[in-house]
C-alpha positions as CSV (number, residue, x, y, z in Angstrom):
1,X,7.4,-34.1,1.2
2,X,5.9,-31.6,-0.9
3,X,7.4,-28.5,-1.9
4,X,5.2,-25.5,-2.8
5,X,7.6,-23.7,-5.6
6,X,7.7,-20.3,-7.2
7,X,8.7,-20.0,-10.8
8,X,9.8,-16.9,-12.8
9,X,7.1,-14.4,-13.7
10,X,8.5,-14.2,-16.9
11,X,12.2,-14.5,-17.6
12,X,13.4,-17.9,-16.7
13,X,16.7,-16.7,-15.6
14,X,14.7,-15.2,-12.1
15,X,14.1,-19.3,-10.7
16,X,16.3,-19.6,-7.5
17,X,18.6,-22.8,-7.4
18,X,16.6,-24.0,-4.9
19,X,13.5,-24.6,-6.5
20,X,16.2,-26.1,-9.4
21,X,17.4,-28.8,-7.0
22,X,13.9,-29.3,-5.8
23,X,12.3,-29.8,-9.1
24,X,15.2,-32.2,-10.5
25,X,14.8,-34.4,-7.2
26,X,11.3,-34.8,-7.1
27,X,9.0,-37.3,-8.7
28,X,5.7,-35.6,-9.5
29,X,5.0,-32.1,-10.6
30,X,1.7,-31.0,-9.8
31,X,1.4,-27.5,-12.2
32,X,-1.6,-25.2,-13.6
33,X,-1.1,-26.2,-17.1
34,X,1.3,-28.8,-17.8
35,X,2.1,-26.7,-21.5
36,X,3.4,-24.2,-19.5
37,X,5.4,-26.1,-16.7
38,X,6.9,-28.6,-19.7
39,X,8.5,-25.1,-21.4
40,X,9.9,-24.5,-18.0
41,X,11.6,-27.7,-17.5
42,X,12.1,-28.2,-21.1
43,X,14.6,-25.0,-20.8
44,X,15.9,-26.2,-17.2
45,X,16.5,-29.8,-18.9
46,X,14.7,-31.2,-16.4
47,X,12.4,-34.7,-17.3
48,X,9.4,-35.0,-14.6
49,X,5.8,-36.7,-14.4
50,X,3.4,-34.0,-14.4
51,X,-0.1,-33.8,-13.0
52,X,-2.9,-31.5,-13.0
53,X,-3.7,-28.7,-10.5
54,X,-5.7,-26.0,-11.0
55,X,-8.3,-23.6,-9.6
56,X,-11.0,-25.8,-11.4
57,X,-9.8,-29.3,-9.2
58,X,-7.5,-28.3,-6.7
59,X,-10.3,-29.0,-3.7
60,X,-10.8,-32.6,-5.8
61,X,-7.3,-33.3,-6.2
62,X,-6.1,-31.7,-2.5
63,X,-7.0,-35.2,-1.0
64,X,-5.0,-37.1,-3.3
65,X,-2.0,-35.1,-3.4
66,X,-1.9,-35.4,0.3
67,X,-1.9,-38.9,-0.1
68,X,0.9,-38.7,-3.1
69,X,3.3,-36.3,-0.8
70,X,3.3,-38.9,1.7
71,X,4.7,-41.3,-0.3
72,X,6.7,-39.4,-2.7
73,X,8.3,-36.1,-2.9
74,X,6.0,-33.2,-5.4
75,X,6.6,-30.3,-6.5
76,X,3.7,-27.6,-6.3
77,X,4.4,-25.0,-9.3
78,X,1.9,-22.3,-10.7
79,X,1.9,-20.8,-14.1
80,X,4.2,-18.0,-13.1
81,X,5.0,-16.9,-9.4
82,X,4.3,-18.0,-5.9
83,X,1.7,-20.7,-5.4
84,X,-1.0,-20.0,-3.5
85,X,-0.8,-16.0,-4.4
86,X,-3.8,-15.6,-7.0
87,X,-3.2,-19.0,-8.0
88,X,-3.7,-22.8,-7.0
89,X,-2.1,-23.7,-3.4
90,X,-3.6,-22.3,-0.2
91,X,-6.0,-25.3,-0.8
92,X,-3.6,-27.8,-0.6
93,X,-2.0,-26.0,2.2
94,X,-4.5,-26.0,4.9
95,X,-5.0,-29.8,4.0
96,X,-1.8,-30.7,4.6
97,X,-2.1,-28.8,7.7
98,X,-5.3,-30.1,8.7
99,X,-3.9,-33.7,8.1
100,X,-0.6,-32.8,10.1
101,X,1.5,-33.5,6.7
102,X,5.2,-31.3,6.7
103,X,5.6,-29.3,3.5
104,X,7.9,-26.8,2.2
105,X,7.7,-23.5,0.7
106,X,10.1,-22.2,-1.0
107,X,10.9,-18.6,-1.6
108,X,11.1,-16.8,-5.1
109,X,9.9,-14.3,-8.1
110,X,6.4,-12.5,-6.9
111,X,4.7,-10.0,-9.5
112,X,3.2,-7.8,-6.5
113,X,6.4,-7.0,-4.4
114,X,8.9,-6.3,-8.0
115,X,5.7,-4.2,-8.6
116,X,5.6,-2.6,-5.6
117,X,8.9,-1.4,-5.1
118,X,9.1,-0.4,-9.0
119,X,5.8,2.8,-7.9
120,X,8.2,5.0,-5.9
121,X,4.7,4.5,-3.3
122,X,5.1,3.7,0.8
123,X,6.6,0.5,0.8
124,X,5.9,0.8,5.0
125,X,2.7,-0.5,4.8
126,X,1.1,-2.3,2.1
127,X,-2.3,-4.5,1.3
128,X,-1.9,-7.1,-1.4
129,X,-5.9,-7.3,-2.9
130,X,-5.4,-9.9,-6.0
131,X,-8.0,-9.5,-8.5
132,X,-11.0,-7.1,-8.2
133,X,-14.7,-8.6,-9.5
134,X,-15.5,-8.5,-12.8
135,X,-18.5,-6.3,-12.5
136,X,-18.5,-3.3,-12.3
137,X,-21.1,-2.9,-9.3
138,X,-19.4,-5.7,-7.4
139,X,-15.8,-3.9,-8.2
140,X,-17.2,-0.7,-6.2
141,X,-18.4,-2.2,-3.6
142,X,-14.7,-3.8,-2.8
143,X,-13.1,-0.7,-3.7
144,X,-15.0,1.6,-1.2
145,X,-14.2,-1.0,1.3
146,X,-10.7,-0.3,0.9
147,X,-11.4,3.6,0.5
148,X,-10.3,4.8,3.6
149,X,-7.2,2.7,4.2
150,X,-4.1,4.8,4.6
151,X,-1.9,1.7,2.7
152,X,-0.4,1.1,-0.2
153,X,-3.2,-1.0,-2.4
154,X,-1.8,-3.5,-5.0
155,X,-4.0,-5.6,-7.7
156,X,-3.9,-7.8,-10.5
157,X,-5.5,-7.3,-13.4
158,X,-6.4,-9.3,-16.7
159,X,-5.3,-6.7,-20.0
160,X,-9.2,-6.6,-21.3
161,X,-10.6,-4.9,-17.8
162,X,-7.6,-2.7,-17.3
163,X,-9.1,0.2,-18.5
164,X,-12.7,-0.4,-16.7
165,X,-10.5,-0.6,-13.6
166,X,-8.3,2.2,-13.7
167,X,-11.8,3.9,-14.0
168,X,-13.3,2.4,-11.3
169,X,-10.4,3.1,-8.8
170,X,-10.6,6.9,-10.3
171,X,-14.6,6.7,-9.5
172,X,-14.4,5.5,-6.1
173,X,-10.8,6.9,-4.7
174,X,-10.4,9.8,-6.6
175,X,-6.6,11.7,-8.3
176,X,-4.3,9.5,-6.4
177,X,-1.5,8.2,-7.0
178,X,-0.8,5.0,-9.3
179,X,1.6,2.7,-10.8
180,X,1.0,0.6,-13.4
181,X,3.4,-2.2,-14.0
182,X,3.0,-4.7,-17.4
183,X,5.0,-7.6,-18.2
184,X,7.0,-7.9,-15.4
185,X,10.7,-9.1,-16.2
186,X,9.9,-9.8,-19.6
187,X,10.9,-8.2,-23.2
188,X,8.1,-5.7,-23.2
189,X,8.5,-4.5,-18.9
190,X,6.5,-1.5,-19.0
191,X,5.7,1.3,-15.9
192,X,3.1,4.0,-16.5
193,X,3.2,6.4,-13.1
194,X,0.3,8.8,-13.0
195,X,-2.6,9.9,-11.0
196,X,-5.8,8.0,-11.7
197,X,-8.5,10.0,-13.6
198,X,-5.4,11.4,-16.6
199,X,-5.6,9.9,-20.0
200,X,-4.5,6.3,-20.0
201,X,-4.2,5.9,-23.7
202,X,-0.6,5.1,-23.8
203,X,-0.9,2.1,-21.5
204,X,-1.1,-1.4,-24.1
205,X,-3.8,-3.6,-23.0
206,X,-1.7,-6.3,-23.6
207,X,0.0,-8.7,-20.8
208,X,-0.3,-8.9,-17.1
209,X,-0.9,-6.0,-15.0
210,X,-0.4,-5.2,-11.5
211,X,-1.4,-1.8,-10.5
212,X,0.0,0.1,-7.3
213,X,-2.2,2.5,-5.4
214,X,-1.4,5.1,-2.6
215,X,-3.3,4.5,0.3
216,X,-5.5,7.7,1.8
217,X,-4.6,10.6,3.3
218,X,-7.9,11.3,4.7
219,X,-7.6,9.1,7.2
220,X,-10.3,9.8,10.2
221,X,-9.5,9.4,14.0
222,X,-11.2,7.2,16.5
223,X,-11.1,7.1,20.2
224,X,-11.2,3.2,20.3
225,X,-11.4,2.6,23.7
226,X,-14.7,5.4,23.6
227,X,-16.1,3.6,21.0
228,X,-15.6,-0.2,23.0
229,X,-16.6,1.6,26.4
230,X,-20.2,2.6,24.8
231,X,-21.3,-0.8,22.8
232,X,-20.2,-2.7,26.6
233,X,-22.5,0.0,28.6
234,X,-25.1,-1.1,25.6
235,X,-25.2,-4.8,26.7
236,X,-22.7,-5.9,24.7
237,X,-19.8,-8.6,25.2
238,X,-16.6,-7.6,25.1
239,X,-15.6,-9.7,21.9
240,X,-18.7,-8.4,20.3
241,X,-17.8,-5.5,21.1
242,X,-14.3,-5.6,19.0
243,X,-16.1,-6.7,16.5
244,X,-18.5,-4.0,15.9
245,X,-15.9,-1.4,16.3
246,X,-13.4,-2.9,13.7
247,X,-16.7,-2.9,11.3
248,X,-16.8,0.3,12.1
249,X,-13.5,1.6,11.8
250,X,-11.9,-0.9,9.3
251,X,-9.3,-1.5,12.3
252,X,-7.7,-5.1,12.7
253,X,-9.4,-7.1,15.3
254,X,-6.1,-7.0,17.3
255,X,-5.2,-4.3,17.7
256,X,-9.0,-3.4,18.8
257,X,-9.3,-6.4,21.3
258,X,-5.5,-5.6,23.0
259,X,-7.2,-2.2,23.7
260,X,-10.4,-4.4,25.2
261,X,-8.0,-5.9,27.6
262,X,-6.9,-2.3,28.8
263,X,-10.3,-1.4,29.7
264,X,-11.0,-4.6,31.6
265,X,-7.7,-4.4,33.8
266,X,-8.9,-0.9,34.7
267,X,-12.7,-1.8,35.7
């Protein structure tokens, strides 16, 4: 079996019992960097083989681990958090699925919900983004894809591009609403709550960030089942049809093709 495990996102005292038990019974612990996984066990007392899995290998190694879960139990850790979330995992995940191979994941400490909930923002609806592109011209084009989405956005960011990002989001989405959350559960656990576009000067560029935006409030209407009814009198297929209109309106598929159906029981 292998067992995708979180581990805390900074103090140690936030890994469940779970992923204790887990990690003492396995034999192998495939980790990030195996400095940083031996500090963990080394406070847990725990003695394990460790192995190498990171964003560099994990499609070369996916194979093998396969391989090594069905003949072993391993442990899947990243650096800090949830595997697969930003970090190594979702790799190994759909191989194991592909190959028809149980696994286990377990749940535990995640930077972007403790941030989440710490930005007094709508906690209804919410879209995890991970890490915006380094450049800058790449960084705008994913933010004004995400412009006119009425939820709550949440990113991480690296503490040397914090400030070119807070600009950007400023730039492209304007005075909203932001929380910026640094060093999550450790010594140093910082919030900064603000709109984008004030002075940021206080904020440290030091640590991990995760920053919380409010979603828009300009959100524009759409008569759906219009919109479908015109690109099917253009020719078009149903299903291509869904899929123009949620480029269009930035609308899950879905929801768009349940409204397809409507229209075809009533022709």
């Amino acid at each position: 079996m292998i067992y995708f495990c979180p581990t805390p996102i900074g103090n140690l005292s936030d890994i469940t019992y779970r992923t204790v038990e887990v990690l003492e019974r396995v034999t192998t612990i495939a980790c990030e960097d195996t400095r940083v996984t031996q500090k963990l066990l080394n406070h847990l007392q725990i003695k394990k083989k460790l192995i190498s899995y990171h964003k560099f290998n994990e499609r070369q190694k996916a194979a093998s681990l396969v391989a090594l879960g069905q003949e072993e139990d391993v442990a899947v850790v990243s650096d800090a958090g949830m595997p697969g979330i930003s970090d190594p995992g979702a790799v190994l995940v759909e191989a194991l699925i592909e190959a028809g191979v149980d696994f286990e994941v377990l749940p535990g400490a995640n930077a972007a919900l403790t941030a989440l909930v710490s930005s007094g923002l709508s906690t209804e609806h919410f879209l995890f983004y991970g890490f915006l592109d380094a450049k800058e011209g790449k960084r705008r084009e994913q933010l004004e894809s995400l412009k006119a989405l009425p939820f709550t956005l949440i990113f991480y960011e690296a503490p040397h591009r914090i400030y070119k990002t807070l600009s950007s989001l400023y730039e492209v989405l304007g005075p909203r609403h932001v929380s910026v959350s640094r060093e999550l559960t450790k010594l140093y656990e910082s919030h900064y709550r603000f709109r984008l576009g004030e002075d940021t000067d206080e904020i440290a560029d030091k640590g991990e960030f995760v920053i919380v935006v409010e979603g828009s409030s300009d959100v524009p209407t759409y008569d759906v089942k219009a919109m479908l009814q015109a690109y099917m009198d253009e020719g078009m297929r149903p299903s291509q049809a869904v899929k123009a209109v949620a480029k269009a309106t930035n609308l899950p598929k879905n929801t768009i093709y349940e409204m397809s159906l409507e229209l075809k029981e009533k022709a």
